[in-house]
C-alpha positions as CSV (number, residue, x, y, z in Angstrom):
1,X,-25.2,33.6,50.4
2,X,-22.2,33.7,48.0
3,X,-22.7,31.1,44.7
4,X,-20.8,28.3,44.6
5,X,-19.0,26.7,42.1
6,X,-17.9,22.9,42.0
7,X,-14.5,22.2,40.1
8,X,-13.1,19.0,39.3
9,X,-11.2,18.6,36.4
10,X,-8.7,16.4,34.5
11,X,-7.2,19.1,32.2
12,X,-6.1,21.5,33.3
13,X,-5.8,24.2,31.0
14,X,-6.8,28.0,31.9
15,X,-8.1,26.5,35.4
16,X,-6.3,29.1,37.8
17,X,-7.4,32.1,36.2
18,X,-10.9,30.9,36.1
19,X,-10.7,30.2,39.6
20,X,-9.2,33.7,40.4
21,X,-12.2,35.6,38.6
22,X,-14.5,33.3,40.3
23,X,-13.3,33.9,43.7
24,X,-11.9,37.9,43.6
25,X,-14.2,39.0,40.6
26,X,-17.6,37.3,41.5
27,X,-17.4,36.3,44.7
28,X,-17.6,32.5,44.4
29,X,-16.8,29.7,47.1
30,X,-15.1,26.7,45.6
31,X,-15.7,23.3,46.1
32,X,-12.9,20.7,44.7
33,X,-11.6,17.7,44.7
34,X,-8.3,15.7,44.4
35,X,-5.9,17.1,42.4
36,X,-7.5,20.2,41.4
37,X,-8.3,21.1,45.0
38,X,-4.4,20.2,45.5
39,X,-3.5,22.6,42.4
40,X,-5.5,25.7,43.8
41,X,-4.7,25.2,47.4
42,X,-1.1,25.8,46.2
43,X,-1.9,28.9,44.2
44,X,-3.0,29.9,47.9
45,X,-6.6,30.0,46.7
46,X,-9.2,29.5,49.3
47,X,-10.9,26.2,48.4
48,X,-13.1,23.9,50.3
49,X,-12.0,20.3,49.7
50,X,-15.3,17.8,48.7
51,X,-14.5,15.3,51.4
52,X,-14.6,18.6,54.1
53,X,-17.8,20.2,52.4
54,X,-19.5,16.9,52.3
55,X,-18.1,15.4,55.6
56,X,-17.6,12.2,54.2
57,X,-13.9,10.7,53.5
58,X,-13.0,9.9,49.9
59,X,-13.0,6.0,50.0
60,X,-12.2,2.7,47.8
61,X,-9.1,4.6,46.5
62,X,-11.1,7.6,45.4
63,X,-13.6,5.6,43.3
64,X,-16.0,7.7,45.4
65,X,-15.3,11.2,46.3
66,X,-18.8,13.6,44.9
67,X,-21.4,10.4,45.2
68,X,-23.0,12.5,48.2
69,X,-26.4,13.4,48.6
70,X,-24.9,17.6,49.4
71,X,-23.2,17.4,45.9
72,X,-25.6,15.8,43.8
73,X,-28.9,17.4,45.7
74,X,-26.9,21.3,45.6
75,X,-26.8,20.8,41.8
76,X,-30.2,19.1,41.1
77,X,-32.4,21.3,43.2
78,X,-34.8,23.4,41.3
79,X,-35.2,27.2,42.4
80,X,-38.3,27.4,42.0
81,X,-39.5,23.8,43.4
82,X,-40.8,24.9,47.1
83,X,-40.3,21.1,47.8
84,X,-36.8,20.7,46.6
85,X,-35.7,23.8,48.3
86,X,-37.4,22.3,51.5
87,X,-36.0,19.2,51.4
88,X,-31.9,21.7,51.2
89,X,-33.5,23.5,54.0
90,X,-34.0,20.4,56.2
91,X,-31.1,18.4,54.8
92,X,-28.9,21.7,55.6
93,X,-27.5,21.6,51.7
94,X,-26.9,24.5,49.6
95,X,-27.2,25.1,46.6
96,X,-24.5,24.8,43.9
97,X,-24.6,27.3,41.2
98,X,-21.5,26.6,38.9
99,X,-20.2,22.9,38.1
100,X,-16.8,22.9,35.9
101,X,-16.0,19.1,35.5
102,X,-14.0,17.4,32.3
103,X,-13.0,13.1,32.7
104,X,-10.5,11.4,33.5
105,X,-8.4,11.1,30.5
106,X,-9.4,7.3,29.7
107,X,-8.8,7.9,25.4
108,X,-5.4,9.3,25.9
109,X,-4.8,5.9,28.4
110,X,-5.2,3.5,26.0
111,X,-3.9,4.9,23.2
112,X,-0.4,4.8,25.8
113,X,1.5,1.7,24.4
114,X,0.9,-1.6,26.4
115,X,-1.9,0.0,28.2
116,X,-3.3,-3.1,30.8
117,X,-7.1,-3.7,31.3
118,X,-7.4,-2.5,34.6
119,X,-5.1,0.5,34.1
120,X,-7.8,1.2,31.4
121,X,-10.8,0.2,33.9
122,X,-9.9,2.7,36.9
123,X,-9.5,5.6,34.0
124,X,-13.3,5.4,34.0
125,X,-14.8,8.0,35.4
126,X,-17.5,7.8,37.3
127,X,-18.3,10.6,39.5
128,X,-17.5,13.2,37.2
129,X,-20.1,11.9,33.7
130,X,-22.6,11.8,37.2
131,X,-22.2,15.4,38.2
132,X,-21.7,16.9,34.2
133,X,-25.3,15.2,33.5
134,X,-26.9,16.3,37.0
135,X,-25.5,20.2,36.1
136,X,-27.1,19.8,32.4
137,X,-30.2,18.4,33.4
138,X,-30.9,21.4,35.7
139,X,-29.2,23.9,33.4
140,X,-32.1,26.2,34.2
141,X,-30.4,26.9,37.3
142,X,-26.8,25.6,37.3
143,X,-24.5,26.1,35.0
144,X,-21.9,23.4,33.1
145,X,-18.4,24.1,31.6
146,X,-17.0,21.0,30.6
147,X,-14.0,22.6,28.2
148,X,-11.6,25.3,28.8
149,X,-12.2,27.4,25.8
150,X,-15.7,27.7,27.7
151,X,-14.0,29.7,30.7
152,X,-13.5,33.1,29.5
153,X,-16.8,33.3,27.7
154,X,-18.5,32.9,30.8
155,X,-16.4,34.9,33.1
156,X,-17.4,37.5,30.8
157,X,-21.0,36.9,30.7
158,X,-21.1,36.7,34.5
159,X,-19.5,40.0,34.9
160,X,-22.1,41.9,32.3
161,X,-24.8,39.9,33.7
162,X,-25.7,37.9,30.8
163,X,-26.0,35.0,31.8
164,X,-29.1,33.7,29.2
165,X,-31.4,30.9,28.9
166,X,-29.6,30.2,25.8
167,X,-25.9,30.1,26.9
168,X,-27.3,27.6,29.7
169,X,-28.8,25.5,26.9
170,X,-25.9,26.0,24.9
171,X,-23.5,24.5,27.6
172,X,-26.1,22.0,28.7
173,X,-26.0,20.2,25.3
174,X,-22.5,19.9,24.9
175,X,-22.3,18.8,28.6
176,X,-24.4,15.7,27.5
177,X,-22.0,15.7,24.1
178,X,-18.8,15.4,26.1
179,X,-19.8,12.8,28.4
180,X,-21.8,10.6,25.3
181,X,-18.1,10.8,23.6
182,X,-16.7,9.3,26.8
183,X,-18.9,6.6,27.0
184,X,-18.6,6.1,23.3
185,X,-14.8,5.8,23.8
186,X,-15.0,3.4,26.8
187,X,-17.9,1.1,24.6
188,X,-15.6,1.2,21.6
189,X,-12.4,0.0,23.6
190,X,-14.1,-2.5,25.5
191,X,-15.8,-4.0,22.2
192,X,-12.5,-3.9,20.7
193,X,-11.0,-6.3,23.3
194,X,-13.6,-8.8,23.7
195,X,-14.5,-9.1,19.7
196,X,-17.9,-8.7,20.2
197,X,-19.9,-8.1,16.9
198,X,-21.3,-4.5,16.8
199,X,-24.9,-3.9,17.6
200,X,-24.5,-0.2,16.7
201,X,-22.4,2.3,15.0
202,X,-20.8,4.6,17.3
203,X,-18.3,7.0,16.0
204,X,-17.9,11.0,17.4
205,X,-16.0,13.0,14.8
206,X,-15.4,16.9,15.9
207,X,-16.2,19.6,13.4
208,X,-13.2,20.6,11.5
209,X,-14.7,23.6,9.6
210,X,-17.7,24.2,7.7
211,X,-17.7,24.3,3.9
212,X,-18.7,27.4,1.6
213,X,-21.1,24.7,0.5
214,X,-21.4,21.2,-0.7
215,X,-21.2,19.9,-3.9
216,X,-23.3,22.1,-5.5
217,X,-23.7,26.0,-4.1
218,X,-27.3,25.7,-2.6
219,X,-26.3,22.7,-0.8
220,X,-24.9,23.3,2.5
221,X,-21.8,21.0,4.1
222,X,-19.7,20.6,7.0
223,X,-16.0,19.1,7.4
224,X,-16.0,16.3,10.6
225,X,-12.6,14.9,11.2
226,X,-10.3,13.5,13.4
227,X,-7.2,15.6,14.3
228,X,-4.3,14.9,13.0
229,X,-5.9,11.9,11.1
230,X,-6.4,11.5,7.5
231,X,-7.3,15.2,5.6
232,X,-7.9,16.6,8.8
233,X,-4.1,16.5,9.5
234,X,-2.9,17.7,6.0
235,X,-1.0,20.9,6.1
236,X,-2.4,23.2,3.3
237,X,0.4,25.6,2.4
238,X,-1.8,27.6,-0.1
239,X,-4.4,28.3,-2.0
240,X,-8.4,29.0,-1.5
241,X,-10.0,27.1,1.0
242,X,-11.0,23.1,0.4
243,X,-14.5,22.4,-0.7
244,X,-16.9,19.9,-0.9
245,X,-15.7,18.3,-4.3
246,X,-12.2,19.0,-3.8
247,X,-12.3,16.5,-0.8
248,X,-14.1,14.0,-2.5
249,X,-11.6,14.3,-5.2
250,X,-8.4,14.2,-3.2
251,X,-10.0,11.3,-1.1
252,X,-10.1,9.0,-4.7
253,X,-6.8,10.3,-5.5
254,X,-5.2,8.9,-2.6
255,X,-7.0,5.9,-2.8
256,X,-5.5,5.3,-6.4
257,X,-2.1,6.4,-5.1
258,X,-2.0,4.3,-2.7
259,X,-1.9,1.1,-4.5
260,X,1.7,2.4,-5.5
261,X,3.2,2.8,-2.3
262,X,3.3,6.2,-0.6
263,X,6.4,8.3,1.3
264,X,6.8,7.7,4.9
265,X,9.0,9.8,6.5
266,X,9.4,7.1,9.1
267,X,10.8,4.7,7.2
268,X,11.7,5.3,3.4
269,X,11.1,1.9,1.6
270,X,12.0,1.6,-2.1
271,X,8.4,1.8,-3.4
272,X,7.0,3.2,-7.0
273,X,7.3,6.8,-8.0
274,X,3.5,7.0,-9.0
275,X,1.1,10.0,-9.9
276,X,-2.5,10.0,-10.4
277,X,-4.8,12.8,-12.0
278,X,-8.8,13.0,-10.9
279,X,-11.6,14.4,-12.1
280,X,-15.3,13.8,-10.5
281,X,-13.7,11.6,-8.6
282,X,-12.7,9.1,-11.5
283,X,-9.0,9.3,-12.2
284,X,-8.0,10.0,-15.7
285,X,-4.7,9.7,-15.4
286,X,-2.4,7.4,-13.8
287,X,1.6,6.3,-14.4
288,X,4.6,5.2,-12.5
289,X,8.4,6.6,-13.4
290,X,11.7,6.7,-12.1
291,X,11.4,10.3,-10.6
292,X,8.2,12.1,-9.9
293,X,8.2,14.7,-12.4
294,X,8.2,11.3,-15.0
295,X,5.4,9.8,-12.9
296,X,3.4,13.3,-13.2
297,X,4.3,14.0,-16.6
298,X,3.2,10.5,-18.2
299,X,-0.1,10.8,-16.0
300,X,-0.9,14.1,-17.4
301,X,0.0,13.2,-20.9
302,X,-3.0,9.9,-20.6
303,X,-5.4,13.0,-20.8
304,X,-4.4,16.0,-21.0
305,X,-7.7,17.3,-22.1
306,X,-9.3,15.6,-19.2
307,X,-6.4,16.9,-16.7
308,X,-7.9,20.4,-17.0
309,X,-9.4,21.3,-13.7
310,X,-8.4,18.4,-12.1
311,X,-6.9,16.8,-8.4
312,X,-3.4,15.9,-8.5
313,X,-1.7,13.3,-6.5
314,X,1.9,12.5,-6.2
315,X,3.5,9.6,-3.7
316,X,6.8,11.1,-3.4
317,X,8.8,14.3,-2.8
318,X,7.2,17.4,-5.3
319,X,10.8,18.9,-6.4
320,X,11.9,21.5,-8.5
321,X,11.2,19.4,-11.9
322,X,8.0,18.2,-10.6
323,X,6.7,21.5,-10.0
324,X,7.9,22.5,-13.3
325,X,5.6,20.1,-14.9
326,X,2.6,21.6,-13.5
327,X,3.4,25.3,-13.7
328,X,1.5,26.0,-16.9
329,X,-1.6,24.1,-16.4
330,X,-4.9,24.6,-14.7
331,X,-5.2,22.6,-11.7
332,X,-7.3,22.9,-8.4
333,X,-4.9,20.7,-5.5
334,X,-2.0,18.9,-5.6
335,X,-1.5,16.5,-2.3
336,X,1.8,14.6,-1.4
337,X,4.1,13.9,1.7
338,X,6.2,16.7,0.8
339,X,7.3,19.6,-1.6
340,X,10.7,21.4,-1.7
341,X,11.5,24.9,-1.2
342,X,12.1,25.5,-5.0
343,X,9.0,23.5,-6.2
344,X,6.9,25.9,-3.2
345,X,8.2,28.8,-4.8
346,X,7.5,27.8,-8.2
347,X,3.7,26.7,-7.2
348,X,3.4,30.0,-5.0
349,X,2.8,32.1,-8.0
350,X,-0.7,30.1,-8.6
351,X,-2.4,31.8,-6.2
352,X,-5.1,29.9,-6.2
353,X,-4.0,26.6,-6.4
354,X,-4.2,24.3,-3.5
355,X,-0.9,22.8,-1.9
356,X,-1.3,20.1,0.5
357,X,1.4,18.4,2.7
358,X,0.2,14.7,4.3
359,X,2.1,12.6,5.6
360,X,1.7,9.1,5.7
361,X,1.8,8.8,9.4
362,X,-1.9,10.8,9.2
363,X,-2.7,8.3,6.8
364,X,-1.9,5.4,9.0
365,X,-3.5,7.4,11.9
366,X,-7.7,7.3,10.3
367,X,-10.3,5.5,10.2
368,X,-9.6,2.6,8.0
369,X,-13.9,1.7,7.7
370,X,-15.6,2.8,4.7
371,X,-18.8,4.6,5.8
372,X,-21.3,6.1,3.4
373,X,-24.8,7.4,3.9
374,X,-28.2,5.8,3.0
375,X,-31.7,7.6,3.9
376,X,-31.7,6.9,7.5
377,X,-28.7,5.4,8.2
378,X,-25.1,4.4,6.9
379,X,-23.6,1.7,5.2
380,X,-20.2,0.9,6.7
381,X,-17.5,-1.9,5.4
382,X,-14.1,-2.9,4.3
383,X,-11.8,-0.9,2.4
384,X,-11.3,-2.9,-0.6
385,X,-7.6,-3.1,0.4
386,X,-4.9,-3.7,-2.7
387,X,-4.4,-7.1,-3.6
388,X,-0.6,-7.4,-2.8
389,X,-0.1,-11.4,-4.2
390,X,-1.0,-12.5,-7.3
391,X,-1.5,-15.8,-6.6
392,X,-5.3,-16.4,-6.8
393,X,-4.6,-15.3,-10.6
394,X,-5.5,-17.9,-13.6
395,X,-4.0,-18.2,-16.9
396,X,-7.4,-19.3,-18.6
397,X,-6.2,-19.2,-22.4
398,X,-4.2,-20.8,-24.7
399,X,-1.9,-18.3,-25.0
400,X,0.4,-17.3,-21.7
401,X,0.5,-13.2,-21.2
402,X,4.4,-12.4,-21.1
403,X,6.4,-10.8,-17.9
404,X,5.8,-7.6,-19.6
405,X,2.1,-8.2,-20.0
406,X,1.5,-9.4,-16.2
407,X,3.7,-6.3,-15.0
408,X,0.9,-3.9,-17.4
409,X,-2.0,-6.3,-16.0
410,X,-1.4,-5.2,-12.6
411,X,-0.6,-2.0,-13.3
412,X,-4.5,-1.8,-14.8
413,X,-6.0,-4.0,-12.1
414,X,-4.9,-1.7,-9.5
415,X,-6.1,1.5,-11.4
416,X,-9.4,-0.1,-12.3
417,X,-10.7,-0.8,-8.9
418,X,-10.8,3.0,-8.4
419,X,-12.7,3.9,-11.4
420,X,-16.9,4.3,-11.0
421,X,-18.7,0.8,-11.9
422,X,-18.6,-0.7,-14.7
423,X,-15.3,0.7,-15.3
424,X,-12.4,-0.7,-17.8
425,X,-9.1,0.5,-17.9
426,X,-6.5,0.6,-20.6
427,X,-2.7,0.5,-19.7
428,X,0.4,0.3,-21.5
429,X,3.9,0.4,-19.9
430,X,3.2,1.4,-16.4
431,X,0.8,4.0,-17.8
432,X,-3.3,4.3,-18.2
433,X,-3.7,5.1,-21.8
434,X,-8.0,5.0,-21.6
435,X,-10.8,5.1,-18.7
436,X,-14.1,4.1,-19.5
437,X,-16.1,5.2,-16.1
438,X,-19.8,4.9,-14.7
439,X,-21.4,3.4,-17.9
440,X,-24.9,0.9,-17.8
441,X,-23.1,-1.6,-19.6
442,X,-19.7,-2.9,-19.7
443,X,-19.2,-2.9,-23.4
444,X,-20.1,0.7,-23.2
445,X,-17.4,1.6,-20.8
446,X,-14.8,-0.4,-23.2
447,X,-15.7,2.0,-25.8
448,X,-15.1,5.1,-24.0
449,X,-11.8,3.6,-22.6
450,X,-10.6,2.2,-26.0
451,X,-11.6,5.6,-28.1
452,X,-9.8,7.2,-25.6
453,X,-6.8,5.2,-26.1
454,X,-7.0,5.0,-30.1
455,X,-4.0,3.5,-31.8
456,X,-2.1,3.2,-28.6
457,X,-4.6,0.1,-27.6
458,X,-2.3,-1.7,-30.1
459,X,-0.6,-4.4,-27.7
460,X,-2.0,-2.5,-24.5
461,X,-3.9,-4.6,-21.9
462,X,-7.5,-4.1,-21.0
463,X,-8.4,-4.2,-17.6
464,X,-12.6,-4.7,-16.1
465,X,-13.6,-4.3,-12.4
466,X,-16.3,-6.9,-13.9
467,X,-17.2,-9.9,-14.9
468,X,-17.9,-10.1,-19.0
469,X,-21.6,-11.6,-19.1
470,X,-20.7,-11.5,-23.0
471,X,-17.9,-11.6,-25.6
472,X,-18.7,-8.5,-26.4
473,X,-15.9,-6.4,-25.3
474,X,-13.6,-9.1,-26.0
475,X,-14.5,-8.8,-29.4
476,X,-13.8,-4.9,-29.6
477,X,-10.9,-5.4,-27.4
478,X,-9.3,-7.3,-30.1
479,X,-10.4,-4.2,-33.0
480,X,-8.2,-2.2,-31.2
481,X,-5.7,-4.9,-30.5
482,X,-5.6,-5.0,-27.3
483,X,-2.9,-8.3,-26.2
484,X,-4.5,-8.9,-22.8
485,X,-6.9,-8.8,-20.7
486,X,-7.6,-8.8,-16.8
487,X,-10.9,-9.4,-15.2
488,X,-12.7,-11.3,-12.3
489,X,-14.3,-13.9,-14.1
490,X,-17.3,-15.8,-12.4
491,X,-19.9,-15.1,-15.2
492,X,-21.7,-18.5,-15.7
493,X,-20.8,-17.6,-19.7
494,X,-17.1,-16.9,-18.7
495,X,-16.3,-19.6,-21.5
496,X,-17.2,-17.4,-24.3
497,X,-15.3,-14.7,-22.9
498,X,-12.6,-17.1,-23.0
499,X,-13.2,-18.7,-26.2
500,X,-13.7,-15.4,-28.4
501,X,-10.0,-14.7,-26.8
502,X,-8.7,-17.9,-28.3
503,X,-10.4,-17.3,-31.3
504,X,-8.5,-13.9,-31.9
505,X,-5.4,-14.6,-30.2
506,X,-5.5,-12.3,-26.7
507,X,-4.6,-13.7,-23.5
508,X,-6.8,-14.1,-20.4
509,X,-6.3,-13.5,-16.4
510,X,-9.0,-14.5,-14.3
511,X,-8.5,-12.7,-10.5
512,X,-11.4,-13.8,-8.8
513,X,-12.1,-10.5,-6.8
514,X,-14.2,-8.1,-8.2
515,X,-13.9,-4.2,-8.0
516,X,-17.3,-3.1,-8.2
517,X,-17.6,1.0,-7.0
518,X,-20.2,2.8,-6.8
C-alpha cells in the first residue's frame, strides 16, 4: 500500500514542491482539503479531496471538513496495536502516515484594522489544532510538519531513509508548540475584549538567537523576541554581536531616552534633542541640546570617566557632528532612529563598536508590560510611564523654585526614576551633573551624586526617587548648595525635611509618585 500524507494548510509557502517529492519522489497519495486541495489540483497534481476520501460532504460552511472517524482513526492508530489495526481492518480505514497541517491565520485577522468579533470567531480553527495534536500524540508512527522550513528536511530524510525516533519527537513537540501558541493567541484576544482579569500569564516569544553567554561567561542566555518589535526589530549596521549586558544596557538607555521624546519617522513632532550614557544599567550621563552632537557632547562631559565602556543612546538623527563626538572614545553600542551616511562612515572605522538603527514604530510595536523573573515565577506590571503634567506637584516651602529651577526639577525627576534605588540625581541646565545609584541609604546615594558633581552643585537642583525619612540629605544638599530640591514626599517626618529647607534657604517640590527601581 502506498503512504499517505494528509495536507491542509493556511500558508502556503514551499507547499507545491513538497507535494511533487511526495507524490513522484516517494510515492505518496495525498489527501487535502479546501484550498490546498484547490491549489494542487491546479498544479495538475493527483490529490484526493477529504470530503471524497472520507465520503462525507464538508458541512456548516466548512466548520467541519476532517472531523471523520477515517481521518482522525488513519492518524491515531498504532502499528503495533493488533486491536487498533483490527478495528482499520473492519472499519475499512487506512492508515495515514504523513500529516502537514498549519491554522487558519486568526493572529494576522485581528491584528487587520476594524477586525469584527465574528470575523475573528470563524478564524478559529478547529479541525486543523485536532488533527496537529492527533499526528503528535502518535508521532511513533505518523509524522507532523506544521512549518515550511520543516519541508525540505524531511523530504531529505525520507529519501536517505532516516527517518528517526528523534526527528519524530522533534516535530512532535513543536506540533504541540504551534497549536499551544494558537490557543494562546485566541485566549489573549478574547480576554482582551471582555476585560476579564488574568488568571494566568500567557505570553509565546520566538527565539531570536542565542547569546555567547549571559551576564557573566559561565552563565548561559538566550534572546526571545517578537519580530519586528522592540530590540528584536533593531537593524544592527555593525559591530560584534549583542550580549547579555549590552541588552540590558540599551533597554535602560531607551527607557531614560524616552522621557525626552524620541524620532518617529511617521510623524516628526518638535520634541527634545536628548542623549543619555549607561553603564550597568545606571545612566551616568544625561543632557538635552539644540542639535544632537550638543545633547551627546554635554552627556558625555557629566562623566566622562564613567562614559568609558559605556551604552549610548541618542533620540534623534546621528549626523556627521554627532559621530564626530564619539570617534575618539571607547564605547560598546550606540542606538537611535537613524544615522547618516557621513556619521556611518565615520563610526565604520570602530570595528567593533555596535551601531543600531530602531525606529520608533518597533518601539510602539512591543510589549508595553514589565515582566521580571522570581524563583518560580514572574512578576509582571506597569511601566512606570513619564509623568507628562505637573500638576500633582506642591510648593511645600517658603521660598517658590523659579521657572528656571522647575524646568531643571523636571529635567532630574525624569532622570532619577531610571537610576537603581535609592537613587538621587543632580542636574543643572538641562544636564545631570551627579548620580548617586543603588546605595542602602538615601543619604549615602546624595553623597556619591553630590561628590560627583563638586562645585557645580552650587545652585543645581537635587532630585530623590524617595521619600527623605530624615533631614539628612537636606542638610548636605545645602553644603554643596544645592537651590532645589525634588522628591515624593509621604514620609510621616516629611516636615523636617521641609523645615531644615527653610532653615537654610532651598526650595521644596513634593510629586507624590515615587520612583522606586530595583
Amino acid at each position: 500500500m502506498s503512504p499517505i500524507a494528509l495536507i491542509s494548510v493556511s500558508n502556503k509557502t514551499g507547499l507545491i514542491p513538497l507535494a511533487k517529492s511526495l507524490i513522484y519522489d516517494l510515492g505518496f497519495k495525498i489527501i487535502s482539503s479546501g484550498g490546498t486541495a484547490k491549489l494542487l489540483k491546479a498544479e495538475n497534481l493527483p490529490v484526493t479531496k477529504v470530503a471524497d476520501y472520507t465520503g462525507f460532504p464538508e458541512i456548516l460552511g466548512g466548520r467541519v471538513k476532517t472531523l471523520h472517524p477515517k481521518i482522525h482513526g488513519g492518524i491515531l492508530a498504532k502499528r503495533d496495536e493488533p486491536s487498533h489495526q483490527n478495528d482499520l481492518t473492519s472499519e475499512s480505514i487506512n492508515p495515514i502516515d504523513l500529516v502537514v497541517v498549519n491554522l487558519y491565520p486568526f493572529k494576522e485577522t485581528i491584528e487587520k484594522e476594524n477586525v469584527t468579533w465574528e470575523e475573528a470567531i470563524e478564524n478559529i480553527d478547529i479541525g486543523g489544532p485536532a488533527m496537529v495534536r492527533a499526528a503528535a500524540k502518535n508521532h511513533k508512527d505518523v509524522l507532523i510538519l506544521t512549518n515550511p522550513d520543516q519541508y525540505l528536511t524531511i523530504i531529505d530524510a525520507y529519501k536517505s531513509k532516516n527517518i528517526t525516533e528523534e526527528l519524530r519527537k522533534k516535530y512532535a513537540q513543536q506540533a504541540f508548540e504551534h497549536t499551544a501558541i494558537y490557543d494562546m493567541a485566541i485566549s489573549k484576544w478574547i480576554s482582551s475584549k471582555i476585560s476579564t482579569k488574568k488568571s494566568s500569564w500567557m505570553q509565546a516569544i520566538p527565539l531570536k538567537q542565542s547569546l555567547r553567554y549571559g551576564e557573566n561567561p559561565h552563565q548561559n542566555a538566550s534572546w526571545f523576541g517578537e519580530p519586528g518589535s522592540g530590540w528584536s526589530g533593531a537593524n544592527q549596521l555593525q559591530g560584534k554581536e549583542l550580549s547579555t549586558n549590552n541588552l540590558l544596557d540599551l533597554e535602560a538607555a531607551l527607557s531614560t531616552l524616552r522621557e525626552f521624546g524620541y524620532e518617529n519617522s511617521l510623524n516628526n513632532n518638535h520634541f527634545q534633542k536628548a542623549a543619555v550614557v549607561i553603564k550597568h544599567t545606571n545612566p551616568c550621563g544625561v543632557a538635552i541640546g539644540e542639535t544632537s552632537d550638543s545633547a551627546i557632547k554635554r552627556a558625555l562631559d557629566a562623566d566622562r570617566i564613567s562614559s568609558f565602556g559605556g551604552i549610548i543612546a541618542i533620540n534623534s538623527l546621528v549626523d556627521e557632528p554627532t559621530a564626530k563626538e564619539l570617534e575618539d572614545i571607547f564605547i560598546e553600542c550606540i542606538v537611535a532612529p537613524d544615522f547618516d551616511k557621513n556619521a556611518k562612515e565615520i563610526l565604520s572605522k570602530k570595528k567593533n563598536l555596535r551601531l543600531l538603527e530602531l525606529k520608533a514604530e518597533c518601539i510602539n510595536a512591543a510589549n508595553k508590560n514589565h515582566i521580571r523573573s522570581i524563583l518560580g515565577g514572574l512578576l509582571v506590571q506597569d511601566v512606570d510611564e513619564p509623568q507628562t503634567d505637573q500638576k500633582s506637584w506642591k510648593m511645600v516651602t517658603k521660598l517658590s523654585p523659579t521657572d528656571n529651577e522647575i524646568k531643571d526639577m523636571a529635567f532630574a525627576w525624569k532622570i532619577v526614576k531610571h537610576i537603581r534605588s535609592n537613587a538621587i540625581a543632580i542636574a543643572s541646565n538641562g544636564q545631570s551633573l551627579g548620580i548617586g545609584a543603588g546605595q542602602m541609604n538615601r543619604v549615602g546615594s546624595a553623597r556619591i551624586a553630590l561628590e560627583a558633581a563638586g562645585t557645580k552643585s552650587k545652585g543645581a537642583v537635587l532630585a530623590s526617587d524617595g521619600f527623605f525619612p530624615f533631614d539628612d540629605t537636606v542638610k548636605m544638599a545645602a553644603d554643596y548648595g544645592i537651590s532645589s530640591i525634588i522628591q515624593p514626599g509621604g514620609s510621616i517626618r516629611d516636615k523636617d525635611s521641609i523645615n531644615a529647607c527653610n532653615d537654610l534657604g532651598i526650595k521644596m517640590v513634593l510629586t507624590g509618585r515615587r520612583h522606586f527601581l530595583h
